[in-house]
C-alpha positions as CSV (number, residue, x, y, z in Angstrom):
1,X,0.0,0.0,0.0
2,X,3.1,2.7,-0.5
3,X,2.2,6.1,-1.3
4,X,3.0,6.8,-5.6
5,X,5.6,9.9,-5.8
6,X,2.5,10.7,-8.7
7,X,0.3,13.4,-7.5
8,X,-3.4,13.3,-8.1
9,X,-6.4,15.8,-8.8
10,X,-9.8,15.5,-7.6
11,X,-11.1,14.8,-11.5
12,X,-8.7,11.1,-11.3
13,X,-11.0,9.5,-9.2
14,X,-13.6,7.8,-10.5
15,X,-15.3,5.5,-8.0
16,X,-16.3,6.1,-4.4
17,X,-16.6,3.7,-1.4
18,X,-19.1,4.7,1.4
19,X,-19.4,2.5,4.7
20,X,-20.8,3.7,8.0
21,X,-19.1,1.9,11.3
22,X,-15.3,1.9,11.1
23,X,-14.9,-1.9,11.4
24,X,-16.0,-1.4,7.7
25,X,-13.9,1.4,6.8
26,X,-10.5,-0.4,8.2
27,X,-11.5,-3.6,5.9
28,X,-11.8,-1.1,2.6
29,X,-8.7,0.9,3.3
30,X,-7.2,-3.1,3.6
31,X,-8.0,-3.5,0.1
32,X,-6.5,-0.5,-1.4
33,X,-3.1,-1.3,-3.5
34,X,-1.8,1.7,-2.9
35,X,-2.5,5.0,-0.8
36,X,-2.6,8.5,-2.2
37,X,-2.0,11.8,-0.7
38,X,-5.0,13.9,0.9
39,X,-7.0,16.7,-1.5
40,X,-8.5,19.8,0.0
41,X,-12.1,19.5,0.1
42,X,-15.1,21.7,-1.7
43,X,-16.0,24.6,1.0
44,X,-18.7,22.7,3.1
45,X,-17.8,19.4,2.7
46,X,-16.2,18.4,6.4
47,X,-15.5,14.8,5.3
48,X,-12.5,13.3,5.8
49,X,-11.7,10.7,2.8
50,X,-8.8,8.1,2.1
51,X,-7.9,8.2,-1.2
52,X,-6.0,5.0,-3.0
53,X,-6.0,2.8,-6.0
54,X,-7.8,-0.6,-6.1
55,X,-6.7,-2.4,-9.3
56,X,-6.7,0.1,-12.4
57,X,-9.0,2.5,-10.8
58,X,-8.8,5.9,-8.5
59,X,-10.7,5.1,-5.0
60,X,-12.3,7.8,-2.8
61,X,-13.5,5.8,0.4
62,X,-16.2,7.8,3.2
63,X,-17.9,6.9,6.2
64,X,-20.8,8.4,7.1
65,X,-21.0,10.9,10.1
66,X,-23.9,7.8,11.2
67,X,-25.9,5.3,10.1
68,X,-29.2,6.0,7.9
69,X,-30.9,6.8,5.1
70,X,-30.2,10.5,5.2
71,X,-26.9,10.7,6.1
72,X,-25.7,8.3,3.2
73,X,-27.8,10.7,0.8
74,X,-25.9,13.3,2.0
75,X,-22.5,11.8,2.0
76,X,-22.8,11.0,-1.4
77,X,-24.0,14.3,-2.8
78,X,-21.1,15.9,-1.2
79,X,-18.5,13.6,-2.8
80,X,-20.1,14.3,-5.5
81,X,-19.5,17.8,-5.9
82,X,-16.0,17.4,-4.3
83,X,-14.8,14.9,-7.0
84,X,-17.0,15.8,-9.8
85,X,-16.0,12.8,-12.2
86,X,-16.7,10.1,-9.9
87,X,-18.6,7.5,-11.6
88,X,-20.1,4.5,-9.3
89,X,-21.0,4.3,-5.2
90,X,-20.4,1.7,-4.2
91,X,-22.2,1.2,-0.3
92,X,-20.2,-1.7,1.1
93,X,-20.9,-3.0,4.7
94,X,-22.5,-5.8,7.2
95,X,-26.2,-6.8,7.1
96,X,-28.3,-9.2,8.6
97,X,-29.0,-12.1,6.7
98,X,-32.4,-13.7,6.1
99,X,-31.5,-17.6,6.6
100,X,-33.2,-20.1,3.8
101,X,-35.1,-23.4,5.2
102,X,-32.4,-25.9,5.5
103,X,-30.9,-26.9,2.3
104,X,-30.2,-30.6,0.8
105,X,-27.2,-32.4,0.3
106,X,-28.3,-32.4,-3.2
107,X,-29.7,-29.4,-3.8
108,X,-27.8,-26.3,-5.7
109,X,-29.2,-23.8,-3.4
110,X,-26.6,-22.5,-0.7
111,X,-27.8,-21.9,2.9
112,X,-27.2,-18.5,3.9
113,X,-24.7,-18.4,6.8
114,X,-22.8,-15.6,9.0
115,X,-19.9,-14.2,6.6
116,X,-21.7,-14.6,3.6
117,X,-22.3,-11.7,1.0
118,X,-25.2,-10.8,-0.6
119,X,-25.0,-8.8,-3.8
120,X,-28.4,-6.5,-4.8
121,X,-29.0,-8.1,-7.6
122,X,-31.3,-10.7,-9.5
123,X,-32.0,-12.1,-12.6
124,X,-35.5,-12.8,-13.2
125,X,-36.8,-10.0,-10.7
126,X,-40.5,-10.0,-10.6
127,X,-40.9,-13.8,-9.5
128,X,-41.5,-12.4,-5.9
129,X,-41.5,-8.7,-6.0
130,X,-39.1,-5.4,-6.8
131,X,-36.1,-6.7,-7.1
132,X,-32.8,-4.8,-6.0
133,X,-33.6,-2.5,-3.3
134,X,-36.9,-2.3,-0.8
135,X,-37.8,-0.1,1.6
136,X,-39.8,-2.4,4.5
137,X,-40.9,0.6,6.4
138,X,-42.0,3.0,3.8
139,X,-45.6,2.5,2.3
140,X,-49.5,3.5,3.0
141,X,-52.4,3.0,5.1
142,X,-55.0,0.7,3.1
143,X,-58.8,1.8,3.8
144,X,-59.1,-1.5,5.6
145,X,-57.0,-0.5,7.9
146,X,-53.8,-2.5,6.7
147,X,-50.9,-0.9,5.9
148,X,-49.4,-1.7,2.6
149,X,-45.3,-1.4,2.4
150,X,-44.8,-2.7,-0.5
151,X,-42.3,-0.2,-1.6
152,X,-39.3,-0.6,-4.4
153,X,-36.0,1.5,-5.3
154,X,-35.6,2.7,-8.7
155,X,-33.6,-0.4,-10.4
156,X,-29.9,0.6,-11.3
157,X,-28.7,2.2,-14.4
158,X,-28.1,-0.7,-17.4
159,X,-24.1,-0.4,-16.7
160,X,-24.5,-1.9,-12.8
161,X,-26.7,-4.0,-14.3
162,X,-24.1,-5.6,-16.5
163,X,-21.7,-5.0,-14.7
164,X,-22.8,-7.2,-11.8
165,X,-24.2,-10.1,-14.6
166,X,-20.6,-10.1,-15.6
167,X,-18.5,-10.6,-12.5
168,X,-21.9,-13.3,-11.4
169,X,-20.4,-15.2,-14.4
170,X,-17.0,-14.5,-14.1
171,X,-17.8,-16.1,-10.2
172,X,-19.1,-19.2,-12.1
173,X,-16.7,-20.0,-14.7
174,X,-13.7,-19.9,-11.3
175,X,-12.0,-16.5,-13.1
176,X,-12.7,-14.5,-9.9
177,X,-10.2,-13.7,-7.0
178,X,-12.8,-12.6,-3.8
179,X,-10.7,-15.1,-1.8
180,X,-7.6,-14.1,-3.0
181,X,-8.2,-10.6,-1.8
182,X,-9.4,-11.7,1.4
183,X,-6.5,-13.7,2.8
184,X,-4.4,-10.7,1.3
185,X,-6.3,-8.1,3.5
186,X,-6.2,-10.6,6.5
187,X,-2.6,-11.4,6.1
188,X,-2.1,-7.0,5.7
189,X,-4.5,-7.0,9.1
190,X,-1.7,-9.0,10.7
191,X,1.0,-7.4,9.7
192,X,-0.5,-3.7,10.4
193,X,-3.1,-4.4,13.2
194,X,-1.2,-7.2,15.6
195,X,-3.0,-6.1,18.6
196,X,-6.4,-6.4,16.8
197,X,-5.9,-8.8,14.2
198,X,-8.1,-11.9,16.2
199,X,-10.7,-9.2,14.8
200,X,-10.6,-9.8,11.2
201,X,-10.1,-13.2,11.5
202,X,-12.3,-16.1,10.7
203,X,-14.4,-16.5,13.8
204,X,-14.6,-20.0,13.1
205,X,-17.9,-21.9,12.1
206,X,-18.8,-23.2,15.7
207,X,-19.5,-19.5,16.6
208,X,-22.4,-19.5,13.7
209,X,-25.4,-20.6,15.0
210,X,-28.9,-20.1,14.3
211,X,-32.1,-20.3,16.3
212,X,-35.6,-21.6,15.7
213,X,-37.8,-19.0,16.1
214,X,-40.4,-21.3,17.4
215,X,-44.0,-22.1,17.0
216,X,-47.4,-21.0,18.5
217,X,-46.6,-21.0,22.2
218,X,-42.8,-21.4,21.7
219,X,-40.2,-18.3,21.5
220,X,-40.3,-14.8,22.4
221,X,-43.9,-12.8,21.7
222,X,-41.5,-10.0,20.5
223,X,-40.5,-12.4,17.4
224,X,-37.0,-13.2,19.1
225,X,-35.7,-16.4,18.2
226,X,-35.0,-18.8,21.4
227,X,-31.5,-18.6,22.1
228,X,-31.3,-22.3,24.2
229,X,-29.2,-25.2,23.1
230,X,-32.1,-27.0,22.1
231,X,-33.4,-24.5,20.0
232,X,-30.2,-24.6,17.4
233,X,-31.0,-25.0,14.0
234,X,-29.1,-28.2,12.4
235,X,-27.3,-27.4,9.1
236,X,-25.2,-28.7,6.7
237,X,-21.6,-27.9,7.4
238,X,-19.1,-25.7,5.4
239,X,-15.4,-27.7,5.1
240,X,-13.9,-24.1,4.9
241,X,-14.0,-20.2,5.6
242,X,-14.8,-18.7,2.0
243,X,-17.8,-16.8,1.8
244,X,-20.5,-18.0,-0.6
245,X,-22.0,-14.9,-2.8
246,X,-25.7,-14.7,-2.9
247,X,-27.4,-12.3,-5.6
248,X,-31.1,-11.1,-4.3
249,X,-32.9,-8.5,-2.6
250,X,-31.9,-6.1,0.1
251,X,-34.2,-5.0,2.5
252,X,-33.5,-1.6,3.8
253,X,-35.1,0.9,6.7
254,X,-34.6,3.6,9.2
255,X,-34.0,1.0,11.9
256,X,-32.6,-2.6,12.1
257,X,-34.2,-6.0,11.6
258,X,-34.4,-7.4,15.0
259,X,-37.8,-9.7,14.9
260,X,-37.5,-13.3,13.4
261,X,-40.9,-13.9,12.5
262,X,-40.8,-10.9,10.5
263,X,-37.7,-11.5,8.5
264,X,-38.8,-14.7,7.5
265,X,-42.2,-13.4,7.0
266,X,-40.7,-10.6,4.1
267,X,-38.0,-13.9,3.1
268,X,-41.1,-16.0,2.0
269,X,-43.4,-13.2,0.8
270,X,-40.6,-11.0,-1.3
271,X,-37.1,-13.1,-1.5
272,X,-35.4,-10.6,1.0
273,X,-32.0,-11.7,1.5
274,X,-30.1,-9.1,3.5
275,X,-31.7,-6.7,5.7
276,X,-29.8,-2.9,6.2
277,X,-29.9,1.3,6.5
278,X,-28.7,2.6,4.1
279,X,-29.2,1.6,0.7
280,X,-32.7,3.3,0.2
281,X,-30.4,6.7,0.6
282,X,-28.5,6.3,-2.3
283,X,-30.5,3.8,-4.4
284,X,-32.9,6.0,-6.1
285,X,-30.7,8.9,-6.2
286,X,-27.1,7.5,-7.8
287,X,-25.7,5.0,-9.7
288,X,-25.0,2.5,-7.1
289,X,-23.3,-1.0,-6.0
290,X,-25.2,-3.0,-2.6
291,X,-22.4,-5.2,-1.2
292,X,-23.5,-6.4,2.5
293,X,-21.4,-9.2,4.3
294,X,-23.6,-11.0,6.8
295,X,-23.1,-10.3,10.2
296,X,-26.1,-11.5,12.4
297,X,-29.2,-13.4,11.1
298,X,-31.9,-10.2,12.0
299,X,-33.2,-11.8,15.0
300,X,-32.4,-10.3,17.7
301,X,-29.3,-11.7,18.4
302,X,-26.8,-9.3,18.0
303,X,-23.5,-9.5,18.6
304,X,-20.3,-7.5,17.4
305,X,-18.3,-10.5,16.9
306,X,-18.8,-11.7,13.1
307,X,-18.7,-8.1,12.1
308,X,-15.2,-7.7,11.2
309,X,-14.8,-10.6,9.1
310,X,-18.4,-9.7,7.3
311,X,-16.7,-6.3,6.8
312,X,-14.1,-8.1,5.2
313,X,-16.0,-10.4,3.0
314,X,-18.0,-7.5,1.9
315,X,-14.7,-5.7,0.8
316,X,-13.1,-8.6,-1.0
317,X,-16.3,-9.4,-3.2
318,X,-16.3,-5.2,-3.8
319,X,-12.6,-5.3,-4.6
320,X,-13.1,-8.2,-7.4
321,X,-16.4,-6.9,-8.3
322,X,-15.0,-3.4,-9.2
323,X,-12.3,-5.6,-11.1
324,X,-14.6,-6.3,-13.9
325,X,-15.0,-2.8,-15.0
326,X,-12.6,-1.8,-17.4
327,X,-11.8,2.1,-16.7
328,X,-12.3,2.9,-20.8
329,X,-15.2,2.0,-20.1
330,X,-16.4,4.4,-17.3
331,X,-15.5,7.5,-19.7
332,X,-18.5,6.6,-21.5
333,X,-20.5,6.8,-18.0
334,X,-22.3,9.7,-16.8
335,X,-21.1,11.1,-13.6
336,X,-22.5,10.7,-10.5
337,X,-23.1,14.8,-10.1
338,X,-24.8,15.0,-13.4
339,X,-27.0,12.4,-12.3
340,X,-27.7,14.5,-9.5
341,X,-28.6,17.5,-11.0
342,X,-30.4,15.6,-13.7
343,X,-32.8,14.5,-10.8
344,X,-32.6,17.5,-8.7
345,X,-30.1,17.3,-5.2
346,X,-33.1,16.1,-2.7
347,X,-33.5,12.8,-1.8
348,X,-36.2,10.7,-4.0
349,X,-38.8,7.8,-2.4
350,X,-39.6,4.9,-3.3
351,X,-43.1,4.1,-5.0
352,X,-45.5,1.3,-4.1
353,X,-46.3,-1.3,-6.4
């Protein structure tokens, strides 16, 4: 990660990185190649960025002041304006995962399990609903008294589209190097960060465990899953550490996903995935990559302990994700401010279906 002697203006960067904790923001900076030297920012814009090179292309990375909707939104547009030819966001952080019904020896569906990444994306995306982004907590009151939150997020320009089809296929064929990257970053984590590197290890796969949420009369009335022995959900086992990348829907809202029954509940009924904050900020408003490692399974079970290495999966997958975009290509791309001012600098909301 040495410093180049070249010196760099704001108009050579073309991609930005936005997390929000800085568990996230330590993985990212571990997967830059190379570290440049700090650039003033615009009058008004009190972020402090890292800027670096991640393959062939100029990285600004950003946390947000907190985590939210809002403050992403904002973020963003400010980065914007600072380095006006930035092309792609990409938002890159933990979620909490939305666990599949346990999954046959047989069968070509992967489990969802703690370090996983999901990537927003899908194929054929009306077989259960929108299919990118959804806002859970953003809808109407029906005249029956129900209230209807079926929202969605304006789908991605064509580019992240293909983009994201590309590197899904490149994961198929074996011409991908997310792992690669990821014991590079751990082995830099030792090297720079001895005192903390038990962090952004591998937790190990007896420290995953997931509970039933139980039946009528069983769990918590709050939708917590039973955390007992017992109550341990049997799965097939992994014989390693690599993370399995899973394309599908992102649930996003103001607040986290802490009630079992409900995330299973939007799983069945939509395909939710991945449940977060922030991507509803910056979905409708900018050309943007989702990229959540999993962290805790949304049920009320939260713990600090997987986040590290789901901040590091999540990084990896970005890193060889932003490897298929060739950087001819991204002159042809508007830029992320003239999207802005295309579609005016306040936040949009997403529309029910």
């Amino acid at each position: 990660m040495a410093s180049p002697l070249h010196t760099y203006s704001h108009d050579d960067y073309t991609i930005a990185w936005i997390t929000t904790l800085s568990v996230e923001r330590v993985a990212a900076e571990l997967m830059l190649d190379e570290t440049h030297g700090r650039l003033r920012a615009l009058e008004g814009d009190d972020n402090f960025y890292t800027l670096g090179r991640i393959g062939e292309h100029n990285v600004v990375l950003m946390t947000a002041s907190r985590p939210g909707i809002d403050s992403v939104n904002h973020l963003a547009t400010n980065m914007a304006r600072t380095f006006r030819k930035l092309r792609f966001i990409f938002l890159i952080g933990i979620g909490g995962g939305a666990p599949m019904a346990p999954v046959g020896e047989d069968s070509d569906q992967h489990d969802l399990m703690l370090g996983d990444v999901v990537v927003s994306f899908q194929e054929n995306e009306h077989d259960k609903g929108p299919g990118y982004v959804y806002q859970h907590d953003y809808g109407k009151h029906l005249g029956n008294g129900e209230f209807d939150n079926r929202s969605y997020i304006r789908k991605p320009p064509a580019e992240i589209i293909n983009i994201i089809r590309g590197w899904k296929i490149n994961r198929l064929l074996k011409r991908t190097k997310l792992e690669v990257y990821l014991q590079e970053a751990v082995d830099k984590a030792r090297t720079f960060r001895k005192r903390e590197y038990n962090e952004f290890k591998f937790p190990g796969r007896d420290k995953d465990e997931l509970y039933s949420v139980g039946g009528e009369g069983q769990g918590s009335s709050d939708g917590v899953s039973t955390k007992t022995s017992s109550s341990i959900i049997m799965r097939l086992e992994r014989d390693d550490s690599d993370p399995v990348v899973h394309y599908g829907l992102i649930a996003s809202a103001s607040s986290g996903m802490g009630n079992a029954r409900r995330r299973d509940e939007l799983r069945d009924k939509y395909g939710v995935m991945c449940f977060e904050m922030e991507a509803a900020g910056l979905m409708n408003d900018f050309p943007c990559f989702i990229v959540r490692g999993i962290s805790n399974y949304s049920d009320g079970h939260k713990s600090d302990n997987w986040q590290p290495w789901a901040s590091m999966t999540a990084s990896a997958a970005a890193k060889d994700l932003l490897s298929v975009i060739q950087p001819w290509s991204i002159d042809t791309t508007k830029t992320v401010i003239e999207v802005i001012d295309r579609r005016g600098t306040g936040p949009s909301y997403p529309k029910s279906f």
